[in-house]
N, C-alpha and C positions, 0 to 999 in steps of 0.2 A: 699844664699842657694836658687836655684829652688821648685818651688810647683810642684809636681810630684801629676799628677790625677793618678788612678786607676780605669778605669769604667766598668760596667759589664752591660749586658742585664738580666732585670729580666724578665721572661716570666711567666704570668698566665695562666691556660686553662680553658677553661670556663665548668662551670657543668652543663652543658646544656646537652644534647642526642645530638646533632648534630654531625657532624667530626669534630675534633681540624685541623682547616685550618694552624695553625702555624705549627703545627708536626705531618702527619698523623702517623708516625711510633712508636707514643709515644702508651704505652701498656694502661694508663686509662685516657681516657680523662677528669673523674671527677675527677682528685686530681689536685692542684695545684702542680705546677712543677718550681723550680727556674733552672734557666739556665744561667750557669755563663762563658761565654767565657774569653778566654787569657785578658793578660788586655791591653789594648790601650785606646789612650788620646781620647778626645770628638773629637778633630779639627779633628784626624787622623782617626775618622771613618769619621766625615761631609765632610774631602774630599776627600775620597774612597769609600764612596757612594752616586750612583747614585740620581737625583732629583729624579727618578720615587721611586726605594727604599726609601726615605728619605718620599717620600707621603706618602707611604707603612705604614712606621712606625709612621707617624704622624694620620694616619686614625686608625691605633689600638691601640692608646693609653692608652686605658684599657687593652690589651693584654701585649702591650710592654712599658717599662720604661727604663732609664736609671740611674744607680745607680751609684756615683761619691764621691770617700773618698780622701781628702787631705792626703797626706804624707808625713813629714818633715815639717810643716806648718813653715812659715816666725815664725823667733822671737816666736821659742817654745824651748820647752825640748824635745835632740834627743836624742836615744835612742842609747847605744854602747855596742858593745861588745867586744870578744876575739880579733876580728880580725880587729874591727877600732879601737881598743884604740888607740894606738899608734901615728895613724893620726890625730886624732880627738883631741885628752888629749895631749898628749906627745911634738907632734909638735906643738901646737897651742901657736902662740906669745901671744894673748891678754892671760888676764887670765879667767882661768877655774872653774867653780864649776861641784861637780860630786856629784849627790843626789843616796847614796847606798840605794835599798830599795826593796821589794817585794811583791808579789798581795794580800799576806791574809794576811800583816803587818798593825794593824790599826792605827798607828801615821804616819805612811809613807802614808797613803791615805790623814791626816789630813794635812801633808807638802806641799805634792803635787802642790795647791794651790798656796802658797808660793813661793816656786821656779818656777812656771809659770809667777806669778809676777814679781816677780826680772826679769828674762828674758827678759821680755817685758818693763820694766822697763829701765834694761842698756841694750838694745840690740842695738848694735855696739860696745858695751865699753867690753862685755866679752862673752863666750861660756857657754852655759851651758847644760852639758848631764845626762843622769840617766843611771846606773848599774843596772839591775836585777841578784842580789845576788843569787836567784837560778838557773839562767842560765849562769851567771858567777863567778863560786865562785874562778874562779884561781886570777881574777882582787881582789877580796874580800878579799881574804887571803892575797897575795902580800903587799895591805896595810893594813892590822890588823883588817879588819870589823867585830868587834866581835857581838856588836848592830849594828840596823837600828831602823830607816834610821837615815845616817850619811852621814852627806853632810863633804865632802874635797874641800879646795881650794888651786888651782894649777898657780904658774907661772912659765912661761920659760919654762915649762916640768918638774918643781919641788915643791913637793908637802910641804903646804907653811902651812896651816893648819888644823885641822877637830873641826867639831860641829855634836857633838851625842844627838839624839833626835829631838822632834816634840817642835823647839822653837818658838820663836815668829819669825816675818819679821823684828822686827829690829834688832834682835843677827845676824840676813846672813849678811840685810844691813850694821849694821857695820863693821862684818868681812870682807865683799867686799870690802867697802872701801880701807882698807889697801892698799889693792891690785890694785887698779885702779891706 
């Protein structure tokens, strides 16, 4: 899986009386102001812009920053829904774990953890993605999620077994097993 940056320009303005040299257009120059352009990678602004630009931005570095979030990190829990299951879960030869869970679920935040481990753990040996059950509740219903978090494991495309609840790391580990 590729590391996909995301980077933005944050811009400050200074609360000074003077004129904001970054934006005279902007209406107060005493507030800070975030400014978040499209996203493009680091390389593809460093090499589409100019040295003199690139001074530019280096001399106001209290003005301007670059803010840069990983997405999809190596050897994590990706995140799926309607419309990747099927490529992601379905077709996926190795095997799959699928952690059902949601944001104001508090044993889902305790699992969390856990199947971050695992991942990191056998990453080459299996996939492992998360369902957000109230943004998917069609995948949720489909296989019976009646609790969360409920982690399922899947091979071939066929779902092999489930563990409901905030267990320990050895109840996944052994169930993984099987499956490896």
């Amino acid at each position: 899986m590729a590391l996909e940056l995301a980077c933005f320009q944050v811009s400050t303005i200074s609360s000074s009386s003077t004129p904001n040299k970054l934006n005279p257009n902007h209406p107060s120059p005493h507030k800070e102001r975030l400014g978040l352009r499209p996203k493009r990678s680091i390389s593809s602004f460093l090499t589409t812009t100019s040295s003199s630009s690139f001074k530019h931005y280096q001399s106001n570095a209290r003005a301007n920053r670059f803010v840069c979030e990983a997405k999809n990190a190596v050897d994590g829990v990706v995140a799926v829904d309607d419309k990747s299951w099927d490529t992601a879960v379905m077709a996926n030869e190795a095997p799959v774990i699928v952690e059902f869970w949601a944001p104001w679920c508090g044993p889902c935040r305790m699992i969390a953890p856990v199947i971050d481990e695992l991942a990191k753990e056998y990453a080459g040996k299996i996939a492992c993605y998360k369902v957000n059950t109230d943004d998917c509740p069609n995948i949720a219903s489909k296989y019976g999620i009646r609790s969360i978090p409920t982690v399922l494991f899947f091979k071939n495309g066929e779902k092999k077994e489930s563990v409901i609840g905030a267990v320990p790391k050895s109840t996944l580990s052994a169930t993984l097993e099987k499956y490896i």
